[in-house]
N, C-alpha and C positions, 0 to 999 in steps of 0.2 A: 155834605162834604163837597169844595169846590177843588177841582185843579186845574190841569192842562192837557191839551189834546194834541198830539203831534199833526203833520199839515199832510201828512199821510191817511191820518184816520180820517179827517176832514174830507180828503178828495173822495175816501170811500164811501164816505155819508153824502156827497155831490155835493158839498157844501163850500164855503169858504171861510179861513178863518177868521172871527168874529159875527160872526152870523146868527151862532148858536151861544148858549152859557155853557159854556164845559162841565154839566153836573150830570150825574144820573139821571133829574128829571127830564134835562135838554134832550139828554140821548132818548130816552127813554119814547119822545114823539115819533123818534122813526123805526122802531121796532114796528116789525107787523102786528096789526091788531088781535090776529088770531095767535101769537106769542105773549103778546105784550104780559098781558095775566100771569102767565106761567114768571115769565122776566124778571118782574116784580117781585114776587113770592121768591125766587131763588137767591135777587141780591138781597133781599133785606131777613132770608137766612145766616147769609154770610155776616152780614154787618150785627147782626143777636150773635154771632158763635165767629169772629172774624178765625180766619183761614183762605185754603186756596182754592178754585176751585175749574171747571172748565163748562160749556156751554157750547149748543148750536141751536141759532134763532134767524130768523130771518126780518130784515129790516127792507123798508121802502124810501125810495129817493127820493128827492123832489122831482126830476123828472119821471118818475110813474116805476121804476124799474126796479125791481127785487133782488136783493141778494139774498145768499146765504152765508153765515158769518161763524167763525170757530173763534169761545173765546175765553180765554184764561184768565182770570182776574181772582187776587191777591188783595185782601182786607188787612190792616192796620191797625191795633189799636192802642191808646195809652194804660197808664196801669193801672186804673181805676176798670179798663173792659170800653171802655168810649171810643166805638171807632173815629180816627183820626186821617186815616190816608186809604188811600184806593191806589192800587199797580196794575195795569193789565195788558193783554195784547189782545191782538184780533186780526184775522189773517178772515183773506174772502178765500170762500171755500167752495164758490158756486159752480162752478165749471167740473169739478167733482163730485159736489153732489148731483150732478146732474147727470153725471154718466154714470153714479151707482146705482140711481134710480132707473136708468135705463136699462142698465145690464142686469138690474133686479127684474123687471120687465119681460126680456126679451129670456132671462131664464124660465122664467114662468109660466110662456108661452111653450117653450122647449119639453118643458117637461108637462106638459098638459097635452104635445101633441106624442110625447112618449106615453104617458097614460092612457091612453086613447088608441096604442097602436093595435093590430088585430093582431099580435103576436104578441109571445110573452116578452119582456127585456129587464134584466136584472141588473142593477149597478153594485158594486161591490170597494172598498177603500182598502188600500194596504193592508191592515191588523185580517182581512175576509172580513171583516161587517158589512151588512147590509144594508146601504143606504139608499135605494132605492127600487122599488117592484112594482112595476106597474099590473093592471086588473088585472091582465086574462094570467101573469106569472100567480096570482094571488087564486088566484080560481083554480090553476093546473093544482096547485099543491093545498087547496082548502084551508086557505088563511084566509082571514078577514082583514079589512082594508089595514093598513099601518103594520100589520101585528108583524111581517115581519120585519119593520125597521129595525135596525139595530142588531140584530143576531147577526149570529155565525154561519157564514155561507154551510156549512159543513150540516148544520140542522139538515139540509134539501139532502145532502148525499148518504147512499145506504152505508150501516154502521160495519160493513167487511170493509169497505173504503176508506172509510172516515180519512186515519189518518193516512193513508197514501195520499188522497186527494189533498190534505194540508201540505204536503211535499212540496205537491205541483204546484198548488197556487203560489205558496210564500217564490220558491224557485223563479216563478213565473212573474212575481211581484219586482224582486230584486232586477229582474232585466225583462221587463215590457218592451214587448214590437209586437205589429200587428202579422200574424200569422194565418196560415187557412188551416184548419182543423180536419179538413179531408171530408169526403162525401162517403156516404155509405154508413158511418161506424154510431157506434150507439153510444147515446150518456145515460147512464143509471141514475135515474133520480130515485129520493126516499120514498117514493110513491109507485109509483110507475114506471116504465123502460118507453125509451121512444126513438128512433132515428132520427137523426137531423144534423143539417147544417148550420157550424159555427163558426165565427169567426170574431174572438173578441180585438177587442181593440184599446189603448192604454191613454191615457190624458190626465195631464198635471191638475193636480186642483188649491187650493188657499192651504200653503202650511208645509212648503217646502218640498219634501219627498214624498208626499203623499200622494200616493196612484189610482187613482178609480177605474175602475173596469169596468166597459158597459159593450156587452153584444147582443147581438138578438139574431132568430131564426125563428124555422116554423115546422113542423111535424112533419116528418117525410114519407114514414110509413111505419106503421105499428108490429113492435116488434113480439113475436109470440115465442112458444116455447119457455111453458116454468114460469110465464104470468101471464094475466089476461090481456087483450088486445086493447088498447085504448082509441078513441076517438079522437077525430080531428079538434072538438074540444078543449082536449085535454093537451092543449100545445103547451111544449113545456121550453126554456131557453134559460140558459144560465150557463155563464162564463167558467170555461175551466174543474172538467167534470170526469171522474172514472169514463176512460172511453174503452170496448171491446168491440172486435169484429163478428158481426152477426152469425 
């Protein structure tokens, strides 16, 4: 199938027009190599099954330079099944992918230096699910790595609380500011009792209203009386917790 290349898509290929033959093979040279395969294999899907479809591939210029490309293209055919026309767009998308890639990165780094902290830190999402626990939270409460993604903050808290502590958080959810939790007073966790200082704090995440909750602190002193005394160990931190005065 031959047709036409508007003088836009041209500039994008750094090309000019007449340069090139306006066919999929033409384009198809400056596809990165390490795409190209893939490229391949997805139009000549389309053109067995014509329909519409979208892509991201990355092509090279003639002057040496790499984009990345979004692209939507629209297969045609007559009524025997014989593709006939090709429609498509293609917008550069590289200046974005380059900053997801980045801020995928620099997440990465963020929470690798939060999993690594010498304190516990739990992160928490609007609904209380647990979307993140780094080591020493996973050691206080003898979970194994991951095991508690996903759950219900309310697992950590003792079942006389349960649901009061649901109170607070949702409460707490609906209107996040960073607050100080006060020195001295104790959180009951499902495990252990400990003293400490907390101070969670509230930030937007992908998805509109959704809140994630990430504090952290460290053992202050072990609280005895009606349970055993726990180790410095055994540091425990989680946002939003039964709190009583020693």
């Amino acid at each position: 199938m031959e047709g036409g290349w508007s003088d836009e898509f041209y500039r994008l290929l750094g090309i000019s027009p007449g340069d090139c033959a306006s066919t999929f093979e033409g384009f198809l040279q400056f596809v990165h190599p390490a795409d190209r395969e893939f490229m391949e294999k997805w139009y000549l899907g389309l053109t067995r099954k014509p329909g519409r479809d979208t892509l991201d591939f990355r092509i090279i210029r003639p002057d040496g330079r790499i984009r990345t490309l979004f692209s939507q293209i629209r297969v045609f055919s007559d009524e025997s099944g014989t593709p006939v026309r090709t429609i498509g767009t293609v917008l550069n998308i590289t200046a974005l992918k380059t900053a997801t890639e980045k801020a995928a990165q620099a997440e990465t780094r963020f929470e690798g230096i939060l999993r690594a902290a010498p304190n516990p830190i739990l992160g928490v999402d609007s609904r209380g699910r647990i979307i993140f626990a780094n080591d020493r939270t996973e050691k206080a409460f003898g979970y194994q790595t991951g095991e508690l993604q996903g759950k219900s903050l309310e697992i950590l808290v003792p079942d006389t609380f349960n649901k009061v502590h649901q109170g607070h958080r949702e409460k707490y959810t609906a209107h996040p500011h960073v607050r100080e939790m006060g020195k001295n007073l104790s959180l009951l966790g499902q495990r252990d009792h400990f003293s400490v200082e907390n101070q969670p704090r509230s930030f937007a995440c992908r998805g509109g209203n959704n809140n994630r909750r990430r504090c952290s602190g460290h053992d202050r002193a072990p609280r005895t009386g009606g349970a055993a005394a726990s180790s410095p160990e055994d540091g425990i931190d989680w946002n939003s917790c039964r709190r009583s005065r020693p």
